[in-house]
Residue frames relative to the residue before (quaternion, step in Angstrom):
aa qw qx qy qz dx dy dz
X 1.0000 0.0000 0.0000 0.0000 0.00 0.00 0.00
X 0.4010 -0.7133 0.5622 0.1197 3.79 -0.99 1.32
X 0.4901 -0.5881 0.5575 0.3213 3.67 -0.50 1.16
X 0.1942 -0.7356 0.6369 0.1246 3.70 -1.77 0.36
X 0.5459 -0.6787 0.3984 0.2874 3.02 -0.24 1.96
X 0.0165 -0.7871 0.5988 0.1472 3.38 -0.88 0.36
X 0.4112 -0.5732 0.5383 0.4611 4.24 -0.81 0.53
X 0.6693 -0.2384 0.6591 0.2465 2.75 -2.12 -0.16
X 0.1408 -0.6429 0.7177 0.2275 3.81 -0.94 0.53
X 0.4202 -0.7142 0.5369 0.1580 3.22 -1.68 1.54
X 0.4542 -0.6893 0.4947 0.2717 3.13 -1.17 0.89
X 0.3688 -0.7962 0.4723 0.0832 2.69 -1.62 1.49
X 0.8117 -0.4618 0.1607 0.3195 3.41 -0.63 -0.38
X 0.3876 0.6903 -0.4103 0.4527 2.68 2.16 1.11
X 0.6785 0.5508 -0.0787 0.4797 2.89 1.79 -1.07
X 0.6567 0.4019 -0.3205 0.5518 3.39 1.09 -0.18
X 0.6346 0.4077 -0.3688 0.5433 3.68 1.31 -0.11
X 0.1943 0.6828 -0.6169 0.3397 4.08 0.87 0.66
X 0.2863 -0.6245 0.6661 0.2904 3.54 -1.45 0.40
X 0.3672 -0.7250 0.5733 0.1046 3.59 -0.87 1.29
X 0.5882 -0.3237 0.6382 0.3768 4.09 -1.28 1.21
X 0.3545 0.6423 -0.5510 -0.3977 2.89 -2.05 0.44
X 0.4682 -0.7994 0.3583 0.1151 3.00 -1.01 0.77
X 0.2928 -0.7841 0.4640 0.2902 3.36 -0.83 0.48
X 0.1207 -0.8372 0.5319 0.0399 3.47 -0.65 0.91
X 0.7938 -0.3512 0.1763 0.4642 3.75 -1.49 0.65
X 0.5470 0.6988 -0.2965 0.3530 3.49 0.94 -1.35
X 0.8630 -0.0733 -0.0896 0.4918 3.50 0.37 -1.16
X 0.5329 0.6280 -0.3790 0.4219 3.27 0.40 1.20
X 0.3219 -0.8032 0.4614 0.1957 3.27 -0.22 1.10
X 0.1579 -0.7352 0.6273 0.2029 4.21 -1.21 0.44
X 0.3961 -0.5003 0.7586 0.1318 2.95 -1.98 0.72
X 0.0589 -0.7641 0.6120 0.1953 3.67 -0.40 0.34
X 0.7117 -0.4878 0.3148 0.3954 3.63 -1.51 0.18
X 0.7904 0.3370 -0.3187 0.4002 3.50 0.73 -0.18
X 0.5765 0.5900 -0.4303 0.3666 3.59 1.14 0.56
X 0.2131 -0.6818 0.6865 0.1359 3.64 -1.48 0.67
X 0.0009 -0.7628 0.6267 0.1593 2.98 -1.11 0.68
X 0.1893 -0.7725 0.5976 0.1012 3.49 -0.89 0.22
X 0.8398 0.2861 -0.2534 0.3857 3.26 -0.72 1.06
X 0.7404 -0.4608 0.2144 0.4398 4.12 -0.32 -0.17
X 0.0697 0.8148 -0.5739 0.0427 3.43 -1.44 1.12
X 0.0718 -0.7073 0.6959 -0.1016 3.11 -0.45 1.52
X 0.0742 0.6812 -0.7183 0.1204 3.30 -2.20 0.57
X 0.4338 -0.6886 0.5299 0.2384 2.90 -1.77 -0.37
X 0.6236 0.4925 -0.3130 0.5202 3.51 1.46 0.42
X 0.7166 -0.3958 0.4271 0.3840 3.30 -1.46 0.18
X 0.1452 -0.7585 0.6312 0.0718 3.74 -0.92 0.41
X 0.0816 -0.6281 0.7738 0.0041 3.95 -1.32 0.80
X 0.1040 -0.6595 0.7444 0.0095 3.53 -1.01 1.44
X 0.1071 -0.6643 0.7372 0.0614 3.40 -1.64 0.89
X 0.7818 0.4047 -0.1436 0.4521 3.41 1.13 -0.83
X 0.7361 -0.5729 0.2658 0.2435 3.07 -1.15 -0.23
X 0.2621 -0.8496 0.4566 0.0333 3.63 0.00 1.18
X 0.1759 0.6656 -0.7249 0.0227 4.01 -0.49 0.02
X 0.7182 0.4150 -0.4143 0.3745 3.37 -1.88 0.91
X 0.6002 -0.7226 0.2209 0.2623 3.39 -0.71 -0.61
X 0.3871 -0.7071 0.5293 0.2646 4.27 -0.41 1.14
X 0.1403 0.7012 -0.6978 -0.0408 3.35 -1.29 0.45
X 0.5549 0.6242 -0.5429 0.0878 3.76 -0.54 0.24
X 0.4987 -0.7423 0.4388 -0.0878 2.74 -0.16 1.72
X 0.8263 0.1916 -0.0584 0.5263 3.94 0.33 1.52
X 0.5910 0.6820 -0.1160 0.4149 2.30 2.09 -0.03
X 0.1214 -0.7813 0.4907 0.3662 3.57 -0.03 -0.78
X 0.2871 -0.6556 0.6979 0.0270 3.67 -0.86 1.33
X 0.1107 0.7372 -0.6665 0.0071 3.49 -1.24 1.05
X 0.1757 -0.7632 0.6218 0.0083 3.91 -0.38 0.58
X 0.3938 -0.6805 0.6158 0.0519 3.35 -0.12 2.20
X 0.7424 -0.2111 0.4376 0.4614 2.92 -2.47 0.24
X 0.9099 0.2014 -0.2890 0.2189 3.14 -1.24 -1.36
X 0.4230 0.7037 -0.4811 0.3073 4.20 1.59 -0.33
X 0.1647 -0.5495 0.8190 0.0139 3.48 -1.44 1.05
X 0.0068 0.6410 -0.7520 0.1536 3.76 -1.13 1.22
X 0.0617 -0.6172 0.7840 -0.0241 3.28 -1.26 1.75
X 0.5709 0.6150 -0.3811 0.3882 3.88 0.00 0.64
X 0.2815 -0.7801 0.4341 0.3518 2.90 -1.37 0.68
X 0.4884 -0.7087 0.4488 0.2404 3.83 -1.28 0.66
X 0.1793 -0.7236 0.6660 -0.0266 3.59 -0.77 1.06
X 0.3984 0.7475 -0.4518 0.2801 3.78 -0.08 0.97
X 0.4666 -0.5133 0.4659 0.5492 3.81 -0.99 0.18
X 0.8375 0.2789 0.0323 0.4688 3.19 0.02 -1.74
X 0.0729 -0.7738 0.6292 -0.0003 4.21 -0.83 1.14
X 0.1404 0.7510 -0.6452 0.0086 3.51 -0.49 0.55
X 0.3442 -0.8462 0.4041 -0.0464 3.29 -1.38 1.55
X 0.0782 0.8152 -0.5391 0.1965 3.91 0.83 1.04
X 0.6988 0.3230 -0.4121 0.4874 3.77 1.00 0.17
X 0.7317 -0.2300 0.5213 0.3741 2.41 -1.63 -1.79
X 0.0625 0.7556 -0.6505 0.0440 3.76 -0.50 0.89
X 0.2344 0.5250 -0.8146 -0.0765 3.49 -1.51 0.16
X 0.5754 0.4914 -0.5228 0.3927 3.45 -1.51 1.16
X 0.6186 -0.5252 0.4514 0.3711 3.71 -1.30 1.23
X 0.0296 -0.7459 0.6570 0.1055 3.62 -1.62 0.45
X 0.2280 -0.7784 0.5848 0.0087 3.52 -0.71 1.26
X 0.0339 -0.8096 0.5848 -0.0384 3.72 -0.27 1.16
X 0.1618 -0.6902 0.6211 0.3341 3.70 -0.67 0.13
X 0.8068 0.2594 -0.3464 0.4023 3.58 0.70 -0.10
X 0.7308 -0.2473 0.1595 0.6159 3.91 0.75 -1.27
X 0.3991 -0.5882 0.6767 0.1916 3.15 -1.94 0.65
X 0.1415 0.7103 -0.6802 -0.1126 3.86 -0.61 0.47
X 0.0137 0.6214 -0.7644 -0.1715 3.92 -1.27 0.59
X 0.4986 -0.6627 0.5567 0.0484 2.90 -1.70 1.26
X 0.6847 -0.5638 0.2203 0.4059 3.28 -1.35 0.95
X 0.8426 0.2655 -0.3161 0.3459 3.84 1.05 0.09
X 0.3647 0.7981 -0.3237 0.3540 3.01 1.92 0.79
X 0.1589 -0.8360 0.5135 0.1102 3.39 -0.86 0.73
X 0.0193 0.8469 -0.5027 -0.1721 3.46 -0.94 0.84
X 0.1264 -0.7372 0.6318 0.2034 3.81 -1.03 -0.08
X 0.8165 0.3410 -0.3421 0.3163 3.40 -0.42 0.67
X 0.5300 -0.6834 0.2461 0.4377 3.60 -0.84 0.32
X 0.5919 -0.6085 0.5029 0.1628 3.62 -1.93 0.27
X 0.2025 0.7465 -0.6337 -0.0107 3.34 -0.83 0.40
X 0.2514 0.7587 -0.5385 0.2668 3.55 -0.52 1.64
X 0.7085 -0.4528 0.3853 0.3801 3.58 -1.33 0.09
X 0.8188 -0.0139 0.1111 0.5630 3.27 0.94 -1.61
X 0.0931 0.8078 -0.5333 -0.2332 3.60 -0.69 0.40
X 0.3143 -0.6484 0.6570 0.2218 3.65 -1.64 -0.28
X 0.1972 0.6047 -0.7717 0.0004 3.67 -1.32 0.42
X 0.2456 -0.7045 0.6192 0.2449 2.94 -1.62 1.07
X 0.7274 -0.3870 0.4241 0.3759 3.01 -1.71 -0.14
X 0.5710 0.4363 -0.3315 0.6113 3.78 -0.71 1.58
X 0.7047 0.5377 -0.3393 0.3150 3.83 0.93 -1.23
X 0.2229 -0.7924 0.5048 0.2602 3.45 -1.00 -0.05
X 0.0093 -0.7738 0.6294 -0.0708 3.94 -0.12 0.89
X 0.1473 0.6521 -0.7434 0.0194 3.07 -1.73 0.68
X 0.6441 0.4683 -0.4675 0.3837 3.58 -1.02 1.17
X 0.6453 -0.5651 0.3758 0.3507 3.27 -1.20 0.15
X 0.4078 -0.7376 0.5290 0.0987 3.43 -1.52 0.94
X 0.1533 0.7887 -0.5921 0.0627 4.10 -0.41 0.65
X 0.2844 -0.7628 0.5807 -0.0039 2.92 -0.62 1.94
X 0.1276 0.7581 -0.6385 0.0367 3.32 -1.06 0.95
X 0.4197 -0.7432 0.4811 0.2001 3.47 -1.11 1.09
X 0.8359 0.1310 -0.1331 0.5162 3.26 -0.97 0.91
X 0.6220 -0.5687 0.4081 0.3509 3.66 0.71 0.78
X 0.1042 0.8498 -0.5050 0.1094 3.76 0.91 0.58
X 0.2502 -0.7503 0.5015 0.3506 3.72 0.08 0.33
X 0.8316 -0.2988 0.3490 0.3121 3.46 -2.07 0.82
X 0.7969 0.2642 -0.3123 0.4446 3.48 0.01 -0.54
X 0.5023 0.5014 -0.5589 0.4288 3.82 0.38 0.35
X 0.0529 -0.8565 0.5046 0.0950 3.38 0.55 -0.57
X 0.0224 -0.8359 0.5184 -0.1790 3.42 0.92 1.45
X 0.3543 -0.6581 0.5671 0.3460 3.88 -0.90 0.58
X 0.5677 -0.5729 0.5259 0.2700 3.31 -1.17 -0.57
X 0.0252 -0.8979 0.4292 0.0948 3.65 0.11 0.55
X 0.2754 -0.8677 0.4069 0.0761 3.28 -0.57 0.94
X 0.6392 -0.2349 0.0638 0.7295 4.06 0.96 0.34
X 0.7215 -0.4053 -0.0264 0.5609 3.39 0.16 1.93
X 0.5656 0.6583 -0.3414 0.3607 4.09 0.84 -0.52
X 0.5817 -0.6094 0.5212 0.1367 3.44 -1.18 0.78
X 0.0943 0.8495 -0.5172 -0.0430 3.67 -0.62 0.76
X 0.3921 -0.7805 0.4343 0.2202 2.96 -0.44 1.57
X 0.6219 -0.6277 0.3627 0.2963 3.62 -1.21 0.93
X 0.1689 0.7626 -0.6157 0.1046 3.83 -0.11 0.31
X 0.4937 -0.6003 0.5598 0.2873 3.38 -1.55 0.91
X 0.4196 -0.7572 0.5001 0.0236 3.37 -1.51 1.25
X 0.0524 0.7869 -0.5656 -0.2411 3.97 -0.36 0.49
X 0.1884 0.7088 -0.6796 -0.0158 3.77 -0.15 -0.26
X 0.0492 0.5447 -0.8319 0.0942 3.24 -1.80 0.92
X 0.0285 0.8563 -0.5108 -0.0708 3.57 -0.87 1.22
């Protein structure tokens, strides 16, 4: 007896209503590779991956800024989304979160919705939570179980 192919069953409209990962992928995301320097200002409208070496100043606002292992960034970083696997010294401004990873290093201060350091990171400077990306001149405190937290510069190295 000869097996009967059988189709795939097509996905219905449970399956096309799934919430989909997303990811960011080579396509829309610009690279810094390891052996460039820039010097001086970069703004856009895409995602960015630094391996190299930046001095001066990121802006791309909506974006996501990520700063690989081998990226040294002297600059400051204007971006939704900042993730930290190098070397930073310079203020980051997230409208949404700053995460530095367990071998990421920052120096300078923060001004986002949400941050993350893992255990391993190195940070020094000050931290100003602000909800919903609130711009600089409200100058909202941070509240911590209904309480106010006064701004103070942070060392942690874990």
């Amino acid at each position: 007896m000869t097996p009967t192919p059988q189709s795939a069953p097509e996905p219905g409209p449970a399956a096309a209503a799934a919430p989909r990962p997303t990811v960011t992928t080579t396509a829309d995301q610009a690279t810094i590779g390891k052996s460039l320097v820039i010097k001086g200002e970069v703004t856009g409208s895409e995602a960015l991956y630094i391996d190299g070496r930046v001095e001066g100043s990121i802006n791309l606002a909506g974006n996501r800024v990520t700063v690989g292992r081998n990226g040294v960034v002297n600059a400051s970083v204007t971006a939704r989304e900042i993730v930290v696997l190098g070397k930073v010294k310079g203020n980051l401004t997230a409208s949404d979160r700053v995460d530095i990873r367990s071998d990421g290093s920052l120096t300078g201060d923060v001004i986002a919705a949400r941050i993350s350091i893992e255990d391993g990171a190195y940070f020094k400077g000050g931290i100003d939570i602000r909800k919903g990306g609130a711009p600089a001149s409200q100058g909202q405190p941070a509240k911590v179980n209904g309480e106010a937290v006064k701004e103070q510069a942070v060392e942690a190295r874990a």
